[in-house]
PADREN-479738 format. One record per residue: chain; residue in three letters; y, z, x of N, C-alpha, C in turn. Coordinates in pm, whole numbers. Layout:
<rs>
+--------+--------+--------+--------+--------+--------+--------+--------+--------+--------+--------+
: chaine : residu :    n.y :    n.z :    n.x :   ca.y :   ca.z :   ca.x :    c.y :    c.z :    c.x :
+--------+--------+--------+--------+--------+--------+--------+--------+--------+--------+--------+
:      A :    Ala :      Y :      Z :      X :      Y :      Z :      X :      Y :      Z :      X :
...
+--------+--------+--------+--------+--------+--------+--------+--------+--------+--------+--------+
</rs>
This chain:
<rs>
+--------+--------+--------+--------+--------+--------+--------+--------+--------+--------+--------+
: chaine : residu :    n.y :    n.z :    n.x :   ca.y :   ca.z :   ca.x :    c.y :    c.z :    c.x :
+--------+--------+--------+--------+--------+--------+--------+--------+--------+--------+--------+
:      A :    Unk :  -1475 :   1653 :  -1440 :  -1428 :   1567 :  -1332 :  -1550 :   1523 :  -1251 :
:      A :    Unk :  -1531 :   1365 :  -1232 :  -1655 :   1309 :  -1136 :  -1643 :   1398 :  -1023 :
:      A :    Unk :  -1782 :   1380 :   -973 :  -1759 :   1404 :   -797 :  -1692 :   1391 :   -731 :
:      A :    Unk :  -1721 :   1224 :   -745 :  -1641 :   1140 :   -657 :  -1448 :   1161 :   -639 :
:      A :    Unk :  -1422 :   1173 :   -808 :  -1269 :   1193 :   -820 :  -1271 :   1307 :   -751 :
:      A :    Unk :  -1325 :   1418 :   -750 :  -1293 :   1585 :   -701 :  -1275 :   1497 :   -581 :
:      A :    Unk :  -1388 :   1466 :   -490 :  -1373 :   1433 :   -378 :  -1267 :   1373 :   -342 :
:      A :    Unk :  -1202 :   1305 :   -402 :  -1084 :   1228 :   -319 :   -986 :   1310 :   -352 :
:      A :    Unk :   -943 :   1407 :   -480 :   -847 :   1516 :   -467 :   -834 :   1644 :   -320 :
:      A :    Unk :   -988 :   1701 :   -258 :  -1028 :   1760 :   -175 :   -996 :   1715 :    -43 :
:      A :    Unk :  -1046 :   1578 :    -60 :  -1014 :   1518 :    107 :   -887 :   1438 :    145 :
:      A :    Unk :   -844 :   1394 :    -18 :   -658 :   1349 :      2 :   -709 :   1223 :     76 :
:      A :    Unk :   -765 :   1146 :     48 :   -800 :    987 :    145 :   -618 :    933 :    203 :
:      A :    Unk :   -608 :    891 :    323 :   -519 :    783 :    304 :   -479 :    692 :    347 :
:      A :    Unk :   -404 :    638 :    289 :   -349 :    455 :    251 :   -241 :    421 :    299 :
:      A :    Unk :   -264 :    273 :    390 :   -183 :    230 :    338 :   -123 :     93 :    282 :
:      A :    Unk :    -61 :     67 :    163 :    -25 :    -23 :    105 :     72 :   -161 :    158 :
:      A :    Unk :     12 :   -282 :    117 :     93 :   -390 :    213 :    213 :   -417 :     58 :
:      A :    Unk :    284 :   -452 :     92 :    465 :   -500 :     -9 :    341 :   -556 :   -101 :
:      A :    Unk :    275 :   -635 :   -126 :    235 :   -700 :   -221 :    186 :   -586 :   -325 :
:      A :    Unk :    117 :   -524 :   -319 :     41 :   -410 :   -392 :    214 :   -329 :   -448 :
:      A :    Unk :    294 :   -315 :   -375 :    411 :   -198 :   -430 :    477 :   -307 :   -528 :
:      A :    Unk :    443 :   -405 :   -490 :    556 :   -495 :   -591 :    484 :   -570 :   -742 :
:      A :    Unk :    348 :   -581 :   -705 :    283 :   -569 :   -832 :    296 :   -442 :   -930 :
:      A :    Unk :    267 :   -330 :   -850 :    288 :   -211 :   -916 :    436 :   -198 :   -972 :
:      A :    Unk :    532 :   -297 :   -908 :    652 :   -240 :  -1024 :    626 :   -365 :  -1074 :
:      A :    Unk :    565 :   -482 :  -1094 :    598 :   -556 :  -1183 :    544 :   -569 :  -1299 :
:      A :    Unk :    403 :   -518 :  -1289 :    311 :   -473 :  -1370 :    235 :   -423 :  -1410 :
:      A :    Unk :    165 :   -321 :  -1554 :     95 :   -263 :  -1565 :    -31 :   -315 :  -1458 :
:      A :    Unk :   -113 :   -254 :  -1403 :   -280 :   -311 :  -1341 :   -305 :   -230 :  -1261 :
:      A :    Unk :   -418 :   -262 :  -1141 :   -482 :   -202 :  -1063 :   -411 :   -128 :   -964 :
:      A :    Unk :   -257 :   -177 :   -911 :   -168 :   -206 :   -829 :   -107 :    -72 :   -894 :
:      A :    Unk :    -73 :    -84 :  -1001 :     13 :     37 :  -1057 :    -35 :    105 :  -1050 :
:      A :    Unk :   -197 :    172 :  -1105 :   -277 :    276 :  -1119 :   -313 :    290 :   -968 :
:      A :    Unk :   -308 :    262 :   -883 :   -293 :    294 :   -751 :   -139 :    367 :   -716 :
:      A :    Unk :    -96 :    335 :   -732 :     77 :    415 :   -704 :    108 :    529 :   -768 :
:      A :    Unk :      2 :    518 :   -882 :     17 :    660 :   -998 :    -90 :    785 :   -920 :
:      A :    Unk :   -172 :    719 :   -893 :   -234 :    790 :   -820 :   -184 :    855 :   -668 :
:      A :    Unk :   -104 :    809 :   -637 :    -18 :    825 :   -512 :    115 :    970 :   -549 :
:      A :    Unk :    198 :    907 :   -670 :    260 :    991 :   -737 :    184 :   1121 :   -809 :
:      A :    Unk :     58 :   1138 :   -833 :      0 :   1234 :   -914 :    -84 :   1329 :   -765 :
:      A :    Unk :    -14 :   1273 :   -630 :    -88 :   1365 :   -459 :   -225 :   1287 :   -529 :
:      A :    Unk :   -320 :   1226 :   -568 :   -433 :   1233 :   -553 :   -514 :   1195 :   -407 :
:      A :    Unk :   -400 :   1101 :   -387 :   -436 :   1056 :   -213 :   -319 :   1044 :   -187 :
:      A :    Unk :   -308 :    954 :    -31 :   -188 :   1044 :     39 :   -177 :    853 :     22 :
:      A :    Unk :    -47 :    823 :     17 :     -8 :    650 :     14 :    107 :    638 :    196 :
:      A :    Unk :     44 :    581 :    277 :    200 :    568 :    399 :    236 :    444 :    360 :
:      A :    Unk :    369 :    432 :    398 :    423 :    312 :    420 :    507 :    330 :    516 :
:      A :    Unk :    598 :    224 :    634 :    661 :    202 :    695 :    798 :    163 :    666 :
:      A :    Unk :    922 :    206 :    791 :   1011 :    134 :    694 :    977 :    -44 :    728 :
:      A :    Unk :    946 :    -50 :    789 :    912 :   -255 :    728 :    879 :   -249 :    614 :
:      A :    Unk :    797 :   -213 :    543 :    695 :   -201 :    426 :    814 :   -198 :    314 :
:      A :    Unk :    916 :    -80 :    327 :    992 :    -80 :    232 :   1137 :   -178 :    244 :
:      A :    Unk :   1133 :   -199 :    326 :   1242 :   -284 :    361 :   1221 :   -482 :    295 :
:      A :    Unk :   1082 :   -491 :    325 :   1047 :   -581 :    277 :   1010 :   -640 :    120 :
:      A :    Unk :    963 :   -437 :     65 :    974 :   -443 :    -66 :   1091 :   -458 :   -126 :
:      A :    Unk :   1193 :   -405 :    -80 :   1354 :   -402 :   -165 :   1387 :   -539 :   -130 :
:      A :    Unk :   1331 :   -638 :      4 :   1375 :   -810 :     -5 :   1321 :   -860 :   -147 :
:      A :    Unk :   1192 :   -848 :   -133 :   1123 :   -908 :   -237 :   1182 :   -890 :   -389 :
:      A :    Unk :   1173 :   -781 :   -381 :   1231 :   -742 :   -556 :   1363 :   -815 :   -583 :
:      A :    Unk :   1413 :   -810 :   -496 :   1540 :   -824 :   -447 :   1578 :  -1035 :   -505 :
:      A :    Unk :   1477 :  -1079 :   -489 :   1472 :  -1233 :   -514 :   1539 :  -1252 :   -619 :
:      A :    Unk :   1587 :  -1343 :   -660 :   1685 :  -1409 :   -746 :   1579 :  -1409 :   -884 :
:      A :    Unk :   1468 :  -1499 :   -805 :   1321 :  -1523 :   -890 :   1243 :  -1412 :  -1013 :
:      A :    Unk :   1304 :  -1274 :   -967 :   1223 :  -1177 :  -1014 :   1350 :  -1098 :  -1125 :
:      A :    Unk :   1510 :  -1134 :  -1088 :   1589 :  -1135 :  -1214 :   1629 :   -956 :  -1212 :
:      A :    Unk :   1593 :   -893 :  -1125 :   1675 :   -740 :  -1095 :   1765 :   -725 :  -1048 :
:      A :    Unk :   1869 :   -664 :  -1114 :   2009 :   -607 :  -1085 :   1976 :   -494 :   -964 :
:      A :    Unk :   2078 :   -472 :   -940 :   2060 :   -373 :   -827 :   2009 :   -206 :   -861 :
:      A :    Unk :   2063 :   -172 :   -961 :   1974 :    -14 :  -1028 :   1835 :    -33 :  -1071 :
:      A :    Unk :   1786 :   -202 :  -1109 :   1635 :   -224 :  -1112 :   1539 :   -170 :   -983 :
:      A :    Unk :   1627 :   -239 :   -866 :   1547 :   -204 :   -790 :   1596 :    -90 :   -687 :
:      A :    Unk :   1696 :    -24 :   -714 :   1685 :    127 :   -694 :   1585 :    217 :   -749 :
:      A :    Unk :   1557 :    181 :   -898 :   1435 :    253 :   -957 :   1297 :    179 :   -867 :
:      A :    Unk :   1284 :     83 :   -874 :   1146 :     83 :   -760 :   1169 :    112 :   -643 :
:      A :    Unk :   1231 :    152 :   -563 :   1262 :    207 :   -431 :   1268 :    368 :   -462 :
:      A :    Unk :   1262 :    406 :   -550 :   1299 :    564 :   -601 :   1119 :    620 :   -617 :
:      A :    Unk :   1075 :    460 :   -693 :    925 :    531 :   -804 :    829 :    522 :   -632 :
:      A :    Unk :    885 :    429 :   -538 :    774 :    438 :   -392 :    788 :    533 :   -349 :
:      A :    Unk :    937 :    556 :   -289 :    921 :    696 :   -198 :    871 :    816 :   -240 :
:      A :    Unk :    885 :    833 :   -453 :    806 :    917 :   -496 :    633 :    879 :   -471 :
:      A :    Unk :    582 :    839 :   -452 :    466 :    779 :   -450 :    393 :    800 :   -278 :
:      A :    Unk :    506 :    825 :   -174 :    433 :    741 :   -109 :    503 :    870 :     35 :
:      A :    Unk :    465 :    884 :    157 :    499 :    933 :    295 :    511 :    792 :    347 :
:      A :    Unk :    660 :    810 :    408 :    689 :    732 :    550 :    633 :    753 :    659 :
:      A :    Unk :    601 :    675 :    778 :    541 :    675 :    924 :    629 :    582 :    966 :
:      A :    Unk :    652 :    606 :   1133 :    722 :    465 :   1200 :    641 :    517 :   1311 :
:      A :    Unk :    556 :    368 :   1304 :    415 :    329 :   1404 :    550 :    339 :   1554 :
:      A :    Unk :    469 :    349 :   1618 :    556 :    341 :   1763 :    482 :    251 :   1838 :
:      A :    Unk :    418 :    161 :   1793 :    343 :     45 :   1890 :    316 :    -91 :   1814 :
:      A :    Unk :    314 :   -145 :   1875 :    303 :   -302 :   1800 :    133 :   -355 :   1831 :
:      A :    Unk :     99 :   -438 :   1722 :     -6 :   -511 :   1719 :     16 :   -647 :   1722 :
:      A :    Unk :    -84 :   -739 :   1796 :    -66 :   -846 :   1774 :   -237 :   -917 :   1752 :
:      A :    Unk :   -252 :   -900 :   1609 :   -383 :   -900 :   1587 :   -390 :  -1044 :   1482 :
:      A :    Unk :   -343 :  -1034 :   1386 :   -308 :  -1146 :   1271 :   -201 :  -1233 :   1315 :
:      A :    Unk :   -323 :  -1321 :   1391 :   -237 :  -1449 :   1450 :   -197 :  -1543 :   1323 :
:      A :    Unk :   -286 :  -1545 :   1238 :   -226 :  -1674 :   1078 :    -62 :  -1612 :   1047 :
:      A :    Unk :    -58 :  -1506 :   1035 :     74 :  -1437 :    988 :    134 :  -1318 :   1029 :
:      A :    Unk :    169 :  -1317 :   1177 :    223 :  -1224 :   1236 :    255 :  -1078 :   1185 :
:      A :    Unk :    358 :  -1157 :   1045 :    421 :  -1023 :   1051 :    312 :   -922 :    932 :
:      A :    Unk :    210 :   -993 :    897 :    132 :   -902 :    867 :     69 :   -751 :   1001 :
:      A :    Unk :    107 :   -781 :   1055 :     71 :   -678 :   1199 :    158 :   -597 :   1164 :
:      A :    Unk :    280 :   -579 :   1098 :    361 :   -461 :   1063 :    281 :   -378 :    996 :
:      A :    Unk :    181 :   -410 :    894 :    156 :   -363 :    798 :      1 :   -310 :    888 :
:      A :    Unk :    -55 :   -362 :    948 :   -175 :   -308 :   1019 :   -151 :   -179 :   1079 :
:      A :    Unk :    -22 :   -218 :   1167 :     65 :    -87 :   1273 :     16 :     60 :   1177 :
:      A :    Unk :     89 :     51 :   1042 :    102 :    113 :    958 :    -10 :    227 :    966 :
:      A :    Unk :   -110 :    115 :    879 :   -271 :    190 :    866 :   -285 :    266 :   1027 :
:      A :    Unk :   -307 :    194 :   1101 :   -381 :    243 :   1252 :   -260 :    400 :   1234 :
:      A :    Unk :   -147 :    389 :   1240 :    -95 :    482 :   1256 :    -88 :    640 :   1186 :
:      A :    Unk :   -153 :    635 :   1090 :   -159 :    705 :   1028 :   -346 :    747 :    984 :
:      A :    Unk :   -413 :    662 :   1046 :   -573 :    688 :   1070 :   -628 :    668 :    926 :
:      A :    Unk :   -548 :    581 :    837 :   -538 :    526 :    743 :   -727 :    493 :    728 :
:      A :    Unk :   -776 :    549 :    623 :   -951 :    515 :    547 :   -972 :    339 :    497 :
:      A :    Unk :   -786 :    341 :    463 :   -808 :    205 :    344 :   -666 :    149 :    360 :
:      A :    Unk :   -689 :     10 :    403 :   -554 :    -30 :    412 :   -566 :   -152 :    254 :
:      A :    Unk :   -482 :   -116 :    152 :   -531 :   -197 :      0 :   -416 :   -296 :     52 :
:      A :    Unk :   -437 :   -434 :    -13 :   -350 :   -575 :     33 :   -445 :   -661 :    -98 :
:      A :    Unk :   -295 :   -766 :   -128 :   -361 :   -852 :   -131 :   -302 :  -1012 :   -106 :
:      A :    Unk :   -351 :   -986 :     39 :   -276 :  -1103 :    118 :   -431 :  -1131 :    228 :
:      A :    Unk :   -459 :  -1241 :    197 :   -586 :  -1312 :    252 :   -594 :  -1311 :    388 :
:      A :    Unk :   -439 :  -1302 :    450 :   -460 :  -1290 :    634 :   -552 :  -1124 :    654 :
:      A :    Unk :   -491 :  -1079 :    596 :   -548 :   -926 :    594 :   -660 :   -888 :    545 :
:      A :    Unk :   -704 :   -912 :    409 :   -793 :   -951 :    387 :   -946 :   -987 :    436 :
:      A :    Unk :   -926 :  -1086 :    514 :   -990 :  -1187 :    566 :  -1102 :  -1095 :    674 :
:      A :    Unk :   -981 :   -996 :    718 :  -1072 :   -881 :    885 :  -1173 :   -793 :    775 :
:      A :    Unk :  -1152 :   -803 :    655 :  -1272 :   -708 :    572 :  -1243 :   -550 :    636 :
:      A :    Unk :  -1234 :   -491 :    782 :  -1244 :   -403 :    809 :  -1181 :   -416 :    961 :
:      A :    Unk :  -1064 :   -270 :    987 :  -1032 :   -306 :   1177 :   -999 :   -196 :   1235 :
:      A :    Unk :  -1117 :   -148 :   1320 :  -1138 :    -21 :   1345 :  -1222 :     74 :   1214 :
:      A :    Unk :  -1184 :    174 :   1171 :  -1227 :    258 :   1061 :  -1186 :    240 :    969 :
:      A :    Unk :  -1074 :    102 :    941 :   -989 :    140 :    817 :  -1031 :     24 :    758 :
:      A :    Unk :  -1079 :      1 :    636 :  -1105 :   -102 :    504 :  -1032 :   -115 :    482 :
:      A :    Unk :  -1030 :   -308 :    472 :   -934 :   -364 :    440 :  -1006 :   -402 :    289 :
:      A :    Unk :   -903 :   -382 :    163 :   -994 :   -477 :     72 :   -867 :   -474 :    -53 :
:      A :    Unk :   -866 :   -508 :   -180 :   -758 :   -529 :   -286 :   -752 :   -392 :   -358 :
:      A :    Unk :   -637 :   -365 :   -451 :   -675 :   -271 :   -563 :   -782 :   -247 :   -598 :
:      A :    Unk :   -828 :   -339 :   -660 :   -906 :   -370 :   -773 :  -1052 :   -312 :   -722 :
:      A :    Unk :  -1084 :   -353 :   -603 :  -1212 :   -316 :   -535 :  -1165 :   -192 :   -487 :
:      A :    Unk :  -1084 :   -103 :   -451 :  -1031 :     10 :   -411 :  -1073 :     69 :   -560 :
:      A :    Unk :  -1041 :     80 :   -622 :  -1061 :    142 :   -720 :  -1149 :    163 :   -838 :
:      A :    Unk :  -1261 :      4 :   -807 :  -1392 :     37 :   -858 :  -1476 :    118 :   -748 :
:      A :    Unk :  -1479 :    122 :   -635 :  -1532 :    198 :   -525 :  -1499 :    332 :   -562 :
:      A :    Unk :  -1382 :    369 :   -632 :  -1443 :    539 :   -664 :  -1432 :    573 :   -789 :
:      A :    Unk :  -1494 :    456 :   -876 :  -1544 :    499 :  -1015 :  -1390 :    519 :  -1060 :
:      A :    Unk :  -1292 :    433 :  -1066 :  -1173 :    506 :  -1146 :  -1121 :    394 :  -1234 :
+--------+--------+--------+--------+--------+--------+--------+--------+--------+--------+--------+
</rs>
């Protein structure tokens, strides 16, 4: 085992994930998924909010994406396996382009979150707010060699 991997088993890093990242991960094998597996396998700790999930079961939920309702009971089943709830008790009003991306900031701050993974460009965009990195899967997960 790398270092680096020990290290993030030892220190439990954690996250948290914006709807876009949970809904790639059920839609498809990639970076997005192997992030959630990693969530499911304790390697790091994943928060989400209930906005976070509430917004994931809209999304899935789209006509567009063609899931019956036990479809997306199983992705609402494979997150909460994956993932600790938080309910931030304060509001942000930081991401003026897209408000309700501030749900998802609440999140991170609330939980003293290392890495908030997104991949939504309002979010994005801050690179970093306070201690917590903002950046995609994909760069989340070449950053620790995985």
């Amino acid at each position: 085992m790398s270092k680096k991997k020990f290290k993030i088993i030892e220190e439990r890093l954690k996250l948290t994930v914006d709807t876009n990242v949970l809904v790639s991960a059920f839609l498809t094998p990639g970076n997005e998924y192997n992030l959630v597996e990693l969530g499911e396998r304790r390697e790091l700790i994943i928060f989400i909010s209930p906005y976070i999930m509430m917004e994931f079961i809209r999304v899935l939920s789209r006509p567009k994406f063609g899931y019956n309702e036990k479809e997306v009971e199983r992705g609402v089943t494979r997150v909460l396996n994956s993932t600790k709830m938080m309910l931030p008790n304060f509001e942000l009003d930081v991401v003026k382009d897209d408000p309700s991306d501030n749900r998802i900031l609440e999140c991170a701050v609330a939980v003293k979150a290392d890495f908030l993974i997104s991949g939504d460009k309002h979010l994005l965009n801050f690179n970093k707010y306070g201690n917590i990195s903002i950046i995609n899967g994909g760069e989340f997960l070449r950053r620790l060699n995985l």
